[in-house]
C-alpha positions, -999 to 999 in steps of 0.1 A, spaced: 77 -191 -3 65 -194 32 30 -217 43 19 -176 52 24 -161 18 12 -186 -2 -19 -187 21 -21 -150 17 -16 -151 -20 -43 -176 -27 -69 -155 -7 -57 -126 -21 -58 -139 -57 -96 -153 -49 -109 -114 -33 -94 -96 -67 -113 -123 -89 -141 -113 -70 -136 -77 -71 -129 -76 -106 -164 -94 -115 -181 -72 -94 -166 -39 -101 -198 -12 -109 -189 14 -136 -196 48 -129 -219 50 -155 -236 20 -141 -237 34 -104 -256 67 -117 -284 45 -138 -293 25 -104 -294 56 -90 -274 47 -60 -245 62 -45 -206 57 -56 -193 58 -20 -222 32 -11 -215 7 -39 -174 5 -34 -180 6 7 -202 -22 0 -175 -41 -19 -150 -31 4 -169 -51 31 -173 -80 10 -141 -82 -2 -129 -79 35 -152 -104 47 -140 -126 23 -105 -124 34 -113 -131 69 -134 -159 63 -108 -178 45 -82 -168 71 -101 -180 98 -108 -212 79 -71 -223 77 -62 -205 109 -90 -199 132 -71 -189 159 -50 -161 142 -63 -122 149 -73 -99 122 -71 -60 115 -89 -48 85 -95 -10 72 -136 -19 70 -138 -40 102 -109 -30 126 -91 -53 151 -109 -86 163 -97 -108 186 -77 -144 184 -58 -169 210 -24 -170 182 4 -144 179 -6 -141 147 -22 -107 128 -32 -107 93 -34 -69 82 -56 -66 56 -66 -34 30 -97 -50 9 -94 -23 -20 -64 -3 -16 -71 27 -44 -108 29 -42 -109 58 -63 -89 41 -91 -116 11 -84 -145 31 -89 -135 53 -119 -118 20 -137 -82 30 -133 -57 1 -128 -40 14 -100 -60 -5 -73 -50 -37 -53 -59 -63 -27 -30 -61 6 -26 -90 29 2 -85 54 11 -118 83 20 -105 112 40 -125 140 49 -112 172 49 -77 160 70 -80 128 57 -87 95 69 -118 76 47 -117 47 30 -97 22 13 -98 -8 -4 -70 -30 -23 -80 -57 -25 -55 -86 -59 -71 -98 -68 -51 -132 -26 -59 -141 -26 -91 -133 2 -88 -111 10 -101 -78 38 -88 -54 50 -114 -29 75 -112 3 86 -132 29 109 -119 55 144 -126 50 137 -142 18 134 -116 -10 106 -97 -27 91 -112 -60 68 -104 -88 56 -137 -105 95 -151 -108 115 -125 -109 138 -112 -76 127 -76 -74 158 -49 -70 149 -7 -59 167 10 -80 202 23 -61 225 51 -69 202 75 -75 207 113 -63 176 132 -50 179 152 -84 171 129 -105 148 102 -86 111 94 -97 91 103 -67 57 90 -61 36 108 -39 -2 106 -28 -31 133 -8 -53 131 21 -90 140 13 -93 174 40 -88 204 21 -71 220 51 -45 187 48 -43 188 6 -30 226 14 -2 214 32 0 190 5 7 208 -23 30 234 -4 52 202 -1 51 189 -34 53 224 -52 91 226 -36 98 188 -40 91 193 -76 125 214 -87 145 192 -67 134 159 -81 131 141 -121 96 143 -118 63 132 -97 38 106 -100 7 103 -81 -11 71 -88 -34 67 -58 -26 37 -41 0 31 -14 5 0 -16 12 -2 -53 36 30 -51 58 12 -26 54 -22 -54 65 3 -78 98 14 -57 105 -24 -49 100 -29 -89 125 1 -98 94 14 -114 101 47 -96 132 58 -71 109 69 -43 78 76 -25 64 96 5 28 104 19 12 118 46 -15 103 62 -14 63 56 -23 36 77 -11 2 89 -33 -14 66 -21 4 36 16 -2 40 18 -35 56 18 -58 30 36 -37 5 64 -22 29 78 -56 34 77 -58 -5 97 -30 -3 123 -33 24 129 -69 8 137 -53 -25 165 -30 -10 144 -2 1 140 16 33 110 26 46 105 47 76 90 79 93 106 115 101 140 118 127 143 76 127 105 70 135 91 33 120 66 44 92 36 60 108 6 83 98 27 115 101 51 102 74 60 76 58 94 78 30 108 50 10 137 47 -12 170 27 -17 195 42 8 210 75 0 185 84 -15 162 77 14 185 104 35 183 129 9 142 128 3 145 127 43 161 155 53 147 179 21 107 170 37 119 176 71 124 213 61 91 215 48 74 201 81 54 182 60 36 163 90 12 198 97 -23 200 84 -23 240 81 
């Protein structure tokens, strides 16, 4: 493993412990009275600041984008991309589907990642060019698998105009796939393609943040990862699966024009 990953690992190890002490309960929100949205923002920003702290410890120089506090400034050609609580939903309600997400970026290109599944106890590690792991074990997409009987995961936007669109999409996905999951976090859905845990995913409406970390998980496993018509992954689109399959899920969303919002 890389001097990156590990460093990213071991902050994002110390932000999930953190999290995880800290977590409200819904129940526990509505006695104080105070708002759900305030309580995991607030969270969000301290798990955030966390992460930058340490980074800027070790490497003071580096730059830093984070969903909470955006892009800020360093002399280095170094980016850490950081998602605080990816699944904030899942956080709140006390689903396990939630995750810290530190990408390293150099130059441009990603060359680590690591997604911490906190409530699993699971922590997905990459470094470019040398493999995609879960605690010791290589991770493998699953490959050879038709469009008709792949595992998609999928995810939704919050607009209603947007969740429409949505569910137009998935309704004709559905009879030409095994079956859909929705989980709620991007970055553990493309874990869970790098893990073989499901054949594919696709969403509308994702950002850097969200993917960083867990797309090089991904690509190291085997998969591809990507937007419509050759695009890099963007916030129109983003598809991953093991090639083959990748085409297929492609070219069946690019006849639903799944990139409108109504």
């Amino acid at each position: 493993m890389t001097d990156f990953a590990r460093l990213a690992e071991d902050i994002a190890r110390e932000a999930g412990d953190m999290l995880l002490a800290k977590r409200p309960t819904m129940s526990g929100v509505v006695a104080t009275k105070s708002s759900p949205t305030d309580v995991v923002t607030a969270l969000d920003r301290a798990s955030e600041e966390l992460i930058r702290a340490r980074v800027r410890a070790a490497r003071p120089g580096d730059r830093f984008l984070g969903e909470e506090g955006g892009e800020q400034g360093g002399s280095s050609d170094v980016r850490w991309i950081v998602d605080p609580i990816d699944g904030t939903v899942n956080f709140l309600y006390g689903l396990p589907e939630w995750a810290v997400s530190i990408a390293v970026e150099v130059d441009g290109e990603i060359v680590a990642g690591v997604v911490n599944v906190v409530p699993r106890g699971e922590v997905f590690t990459a470094a470019l060019g040398e493999g995609a792991w879960l605690g010791g074990e290589r991770l493998r997409c699953n490959t050879g698998v038709p469009l008709s009987r792949a595992l998609v995961a999928t995810g939704f936007g919050y607009g209603a105009d947007r969740r429409a669109v949505q569910g137009e999409v998935v309704a004709a996905v559905l009879p030409r796939v095994r079956d859909i999951r929705r989980g709620g976090s991007c970055a553990i859905d493309l874990c869970s393609v790098a893990a073989g845990r499901v054949d594919a995913y696709y969403e509308r409406g994702v950002n850097h943040w969200d993917f960083a970390a867990a797309g090089l998980v991904a690509t190291e496993a085997g998969a591809g990862l990507g937007g419509l018509h050759g695009r890099p992954p963007n916030y129109g689109l983003m598809l991953c699966a093991a090639p083959g399959l990748f085409e297929e899920l492609h070219d069946l969303l690019v006849a639903l024009d799944p990139e409108r919002d109504g």
